[in-house]
C-alpha positions in Angstrom: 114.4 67.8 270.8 115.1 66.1 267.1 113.3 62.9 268.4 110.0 64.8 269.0 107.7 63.3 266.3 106.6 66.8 264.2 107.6 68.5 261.2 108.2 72.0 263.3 111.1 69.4 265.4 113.0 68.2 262.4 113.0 71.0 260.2 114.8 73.4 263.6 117.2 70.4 264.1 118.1 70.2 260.6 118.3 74.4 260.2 120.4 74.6 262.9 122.7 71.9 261.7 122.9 73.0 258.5 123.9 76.4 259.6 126.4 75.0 262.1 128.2 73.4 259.3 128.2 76.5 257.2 130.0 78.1 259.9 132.8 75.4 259.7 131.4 73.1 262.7 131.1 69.1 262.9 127.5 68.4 264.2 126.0 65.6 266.4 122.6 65.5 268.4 123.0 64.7 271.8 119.6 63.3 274.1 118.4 63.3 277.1 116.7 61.5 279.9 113.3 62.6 280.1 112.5 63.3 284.2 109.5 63.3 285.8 107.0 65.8 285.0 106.0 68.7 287.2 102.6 68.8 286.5 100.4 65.2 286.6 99.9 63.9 283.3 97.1 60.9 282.5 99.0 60.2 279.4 101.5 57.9 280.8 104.7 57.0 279.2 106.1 54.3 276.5 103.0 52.2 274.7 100.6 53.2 276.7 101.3 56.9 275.5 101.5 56.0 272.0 98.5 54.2 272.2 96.2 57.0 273.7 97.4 59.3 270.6 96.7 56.8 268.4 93.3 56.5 270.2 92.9 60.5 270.1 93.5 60.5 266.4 90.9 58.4 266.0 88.0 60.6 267.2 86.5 63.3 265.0 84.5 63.5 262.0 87.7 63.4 259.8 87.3 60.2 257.4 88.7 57.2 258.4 90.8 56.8 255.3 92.9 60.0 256.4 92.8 58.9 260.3 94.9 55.6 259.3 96.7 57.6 257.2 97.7 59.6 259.8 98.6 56.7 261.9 101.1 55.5 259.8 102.7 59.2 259.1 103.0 58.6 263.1 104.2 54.9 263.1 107.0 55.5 260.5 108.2 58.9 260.8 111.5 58.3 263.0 112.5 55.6 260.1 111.5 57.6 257.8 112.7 61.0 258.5 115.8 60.7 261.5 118.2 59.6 258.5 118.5 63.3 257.3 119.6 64.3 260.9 121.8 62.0 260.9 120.2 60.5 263.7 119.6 56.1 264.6 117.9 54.5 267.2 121.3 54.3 269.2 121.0 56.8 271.6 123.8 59.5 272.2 123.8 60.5 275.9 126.3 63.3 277.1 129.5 62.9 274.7 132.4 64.6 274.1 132.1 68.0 272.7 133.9 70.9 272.0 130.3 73.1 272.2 126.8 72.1 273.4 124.3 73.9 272.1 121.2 73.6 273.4 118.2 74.2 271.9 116.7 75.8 269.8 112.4 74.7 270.7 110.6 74.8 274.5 114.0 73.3 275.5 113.4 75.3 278.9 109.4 74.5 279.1 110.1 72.5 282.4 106.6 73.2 283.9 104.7 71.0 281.6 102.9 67.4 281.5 104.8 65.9 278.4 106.4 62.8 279.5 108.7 63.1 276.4 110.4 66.1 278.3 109.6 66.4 282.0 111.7 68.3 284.0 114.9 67.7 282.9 118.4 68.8 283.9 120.2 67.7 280.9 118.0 70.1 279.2 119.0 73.2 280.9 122.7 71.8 280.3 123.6 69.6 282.9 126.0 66.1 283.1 127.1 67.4 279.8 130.9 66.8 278.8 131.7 69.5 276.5 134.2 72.3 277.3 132.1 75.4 276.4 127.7 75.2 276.8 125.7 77.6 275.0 122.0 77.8 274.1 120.6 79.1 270.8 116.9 79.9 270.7 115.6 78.4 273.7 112.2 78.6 274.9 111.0 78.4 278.4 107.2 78.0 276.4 104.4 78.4 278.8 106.8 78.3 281.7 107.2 81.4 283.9 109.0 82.5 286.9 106.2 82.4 288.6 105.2 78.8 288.1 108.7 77.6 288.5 107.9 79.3 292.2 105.0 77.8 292.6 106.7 74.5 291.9 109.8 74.9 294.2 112.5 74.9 291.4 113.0 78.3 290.5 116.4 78.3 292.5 117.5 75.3 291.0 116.8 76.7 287.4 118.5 79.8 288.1 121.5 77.6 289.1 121.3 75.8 286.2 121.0 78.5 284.0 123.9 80.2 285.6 126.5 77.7 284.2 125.7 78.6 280.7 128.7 80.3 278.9 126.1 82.2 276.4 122.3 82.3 276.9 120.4 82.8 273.7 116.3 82.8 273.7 113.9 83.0 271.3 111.2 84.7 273.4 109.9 88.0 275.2 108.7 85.7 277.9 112.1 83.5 278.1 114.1 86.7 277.9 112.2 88.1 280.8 112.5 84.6 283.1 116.2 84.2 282.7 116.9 88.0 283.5 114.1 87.4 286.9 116.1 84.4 287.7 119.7 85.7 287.2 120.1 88.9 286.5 121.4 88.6 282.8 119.7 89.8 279.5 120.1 86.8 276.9 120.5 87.6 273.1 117.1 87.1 271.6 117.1 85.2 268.3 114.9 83.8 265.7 114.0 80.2 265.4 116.4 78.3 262.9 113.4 77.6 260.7 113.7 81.5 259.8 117.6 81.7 259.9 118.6 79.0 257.6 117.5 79.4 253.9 115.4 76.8 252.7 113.6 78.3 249.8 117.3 78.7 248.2 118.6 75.1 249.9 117.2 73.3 246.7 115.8 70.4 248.5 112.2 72.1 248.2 110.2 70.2 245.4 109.1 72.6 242.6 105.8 71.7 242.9 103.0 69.2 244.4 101.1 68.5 241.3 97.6 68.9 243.2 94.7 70.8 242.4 94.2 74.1 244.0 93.5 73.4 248.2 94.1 75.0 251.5 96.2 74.2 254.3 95.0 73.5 257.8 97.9 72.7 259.9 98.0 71.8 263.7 98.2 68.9 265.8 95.5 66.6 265.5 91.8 67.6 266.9 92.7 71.1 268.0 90.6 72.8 265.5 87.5 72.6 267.2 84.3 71.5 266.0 82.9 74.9 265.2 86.2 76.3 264.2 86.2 73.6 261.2 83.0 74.1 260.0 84.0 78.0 259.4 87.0 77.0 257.5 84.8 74.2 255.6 82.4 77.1 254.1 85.2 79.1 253.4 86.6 76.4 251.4 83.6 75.3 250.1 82.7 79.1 248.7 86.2 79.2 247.2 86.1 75.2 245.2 89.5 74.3 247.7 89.9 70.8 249.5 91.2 71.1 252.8 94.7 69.6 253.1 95.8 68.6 256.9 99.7 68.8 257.7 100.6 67.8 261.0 97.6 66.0 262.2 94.1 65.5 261.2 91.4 67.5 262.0 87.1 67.0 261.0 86.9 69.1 258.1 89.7 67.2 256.0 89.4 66.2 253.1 92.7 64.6 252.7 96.2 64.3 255.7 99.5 64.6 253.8 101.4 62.3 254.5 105.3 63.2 253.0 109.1 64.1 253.9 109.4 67.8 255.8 111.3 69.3 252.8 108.2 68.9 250.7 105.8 69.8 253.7 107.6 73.3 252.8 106.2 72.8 249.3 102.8 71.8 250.3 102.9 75.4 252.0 104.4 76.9 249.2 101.6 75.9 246.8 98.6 76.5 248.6 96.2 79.1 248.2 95.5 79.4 252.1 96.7 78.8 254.9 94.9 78.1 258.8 97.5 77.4 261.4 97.7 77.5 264.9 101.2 76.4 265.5 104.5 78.2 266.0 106.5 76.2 263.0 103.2 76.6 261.2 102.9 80.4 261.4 106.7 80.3 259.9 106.0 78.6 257.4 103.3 80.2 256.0 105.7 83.2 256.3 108.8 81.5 254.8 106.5 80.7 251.7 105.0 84.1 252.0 101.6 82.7 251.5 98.4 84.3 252.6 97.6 82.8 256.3 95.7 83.3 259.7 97.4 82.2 263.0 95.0 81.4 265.6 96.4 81.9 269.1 94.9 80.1 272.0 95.1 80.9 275.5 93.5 78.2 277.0 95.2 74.1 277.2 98.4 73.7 276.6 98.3 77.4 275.2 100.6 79.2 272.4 100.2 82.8 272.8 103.2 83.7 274.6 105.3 82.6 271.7 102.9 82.6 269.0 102.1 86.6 269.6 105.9 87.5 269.8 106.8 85.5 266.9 104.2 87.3 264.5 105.2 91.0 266.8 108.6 90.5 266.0 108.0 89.7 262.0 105.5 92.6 262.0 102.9 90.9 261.2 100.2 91.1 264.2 97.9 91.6 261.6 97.7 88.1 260.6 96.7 86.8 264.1 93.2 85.1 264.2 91.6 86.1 267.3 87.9 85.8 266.6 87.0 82.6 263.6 84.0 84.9 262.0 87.1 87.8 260.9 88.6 84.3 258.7 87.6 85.4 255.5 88.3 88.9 255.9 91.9 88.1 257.4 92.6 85.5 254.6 91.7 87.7 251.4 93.8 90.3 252.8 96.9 90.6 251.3 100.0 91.1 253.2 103.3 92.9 252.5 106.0 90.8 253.4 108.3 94.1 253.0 109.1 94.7 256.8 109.0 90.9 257.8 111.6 90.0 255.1 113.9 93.3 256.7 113.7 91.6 260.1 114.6 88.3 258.7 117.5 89.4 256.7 119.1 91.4 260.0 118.8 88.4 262.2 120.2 85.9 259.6 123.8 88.0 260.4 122.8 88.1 263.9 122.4 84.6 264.5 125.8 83.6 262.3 127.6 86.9 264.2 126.4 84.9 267.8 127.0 81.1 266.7 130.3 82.2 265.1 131.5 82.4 268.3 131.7 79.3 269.6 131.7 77.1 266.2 133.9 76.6 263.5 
């Protein structure tokens, strides 16, 4: 999913690269051909998709300024930001390959309404020409074996899943569908964004040379009206702008608008952090900064990964589950002693499993 248009996308394509390489591997991205969706989508596909997100940006109270801003962070990003994948507009369908990897993201999340993805078999593997097919992370998302049921393609799935020659997942809820569907417990491991290094990579900026702000960070009007005017007085009673990452929301102040290394630096340097994303939650913990994850279970929903990402770190603590608790949760400091354990054991468990089959 490197051609998904997000800062979470690129920064798991280019981790996992980078730690291919280390291992002693020559990397290429492969695509696919999104298939139809399972679930009805109003969105549609092509222009008519891009223009109702550009319309959808457009709405809130969020200056106008920052909404074009936006925009253009949208409009440009693939020429901006595919060059450091290695990546061009040429697309590179099903070549030949020693090892397919796929994954890591919702690689799996085949019960959805994103026309981007749909229900795709080259996702789960298929028409691939490489000798050996593994996955690394994968995430069947909101997906369970009980909607792929409901849906009539739980068998097909299964077989799918069956010609894998390892099966790694990144969730409790993945885990538990491929072992209902076939039988097999997959090797859980972290999303690359953990695994691979970038605080010591040195392509993080030292610094952002802006005056103290928060972070809110999320796709773009899902911080709801009431939701933003909680984090507005809390910035307000502590003198901080409100930066927006990601998308633009009504209480910014100002949408950043830069490359994904220094998006990392931007977390890095902030005083707080409001997220409700999965790659935003990591990188709050990457930089080890003070944050609150809010996980919602209605929509498109993020709690089955979201709570066993921050169950897995140890750090269910810093889960937002009711917006008056925000300035409570965020003054709280957290000890990043047992999180930074976890992360250093499945560093060598990740390069133990890819090991394997690269290099």
């Amino acid at each position: 999913m490197q051609r998904i248009k997000n800062y979470g996308s690129f920064l798991q394509a280019f981790a996992l690269k980078s730690i291919v390489e280390e291992l002693g591997g020559e990397v290429q991205f492969v695509d696919y051909h999104p298939g139809n969706t399972l679930l009805p989508s109003d969105e549609g596909t092509g222009i008519k998709r891009k223009f109702s997100k550009g319309m959808e940006a457009l709405k809130g109270g969020a200056p106008l300024s920052e909404k074009i801003r936006f925009i253009s962070y949208k409009k440009n990003y693939a020429k901006n930001y595919y060059p450091y994948l290695g990546i061009t507009d040429q697309m590179n369908y099903s070549p030949e390959l020693d090892v397919l990897i796929v994954g890591s993201d919702e690689v799996f999340n085949c019960v959805q309404n994103n026309t981007n993805v749909g229900f795709t078999p080259e996702l789960f593997g298929q028409q691939n020409h490489a000798k050996k097919l593994i996955s690394y992370a994968a995430s069947f998302g909101n997906t369970t074996t009980e909607k792929l049921k409901k849906y009539g393609v739980d068998r097909k799935v299964a077989g799918w899943l069956e010609s894998f020659d390892a099966l790694s997942v990144r969730d409790e809820n993945s885990c538990k569908t491929v072992k209902e569907l076939i039988g097999i417990e997959p090797v859980i491991s972290l999303d690359p964004v953990l695994m691979y290094d970038y605080m010591s990579c040195g392509k993080i900026p030292e610094n952002v040379n802006e005056d103290k702000y928060m972070l809110l960070y999320g796709y773009s009007g899902r911080f709801k009206a009431d939701e933003c005017r909680m984090i507005r007085s809390f910035a307000k009673t502590r003198g901080l702008k409100i930066f927006c990452i990601g998308g633009v929301q009504d209480c910014c102040d100002r949408f950043i608008n830069c490359d994904p290394f220094k998006v990392i630096a931007y977390f890095e340097h902030a005083e707080y952090i409001v997220t409700d994303t999965f790659h935003g939650t990591i990188m709050s913990i990457i930089t080890r900064r003070s944050f609150a994850s809010i996980v919602r279970e209605t929509g498109y929903g993020n709690s089955e990964k979201l709570v066993d990402l921050m169950t897995r770190l140890k750090l269910e603590n810093r889960i937002l589950d009711n917006m008056k608790k925000l300035p409570e949760l965020l003054c709280k400091e957290i000890d990043y002693t047992k999180t930074d354990e976890v992360i250093r054991a499945e560093r060598q468990k990740t390069r133990d499993y890819l090991s394997q089959w690269v290099g």
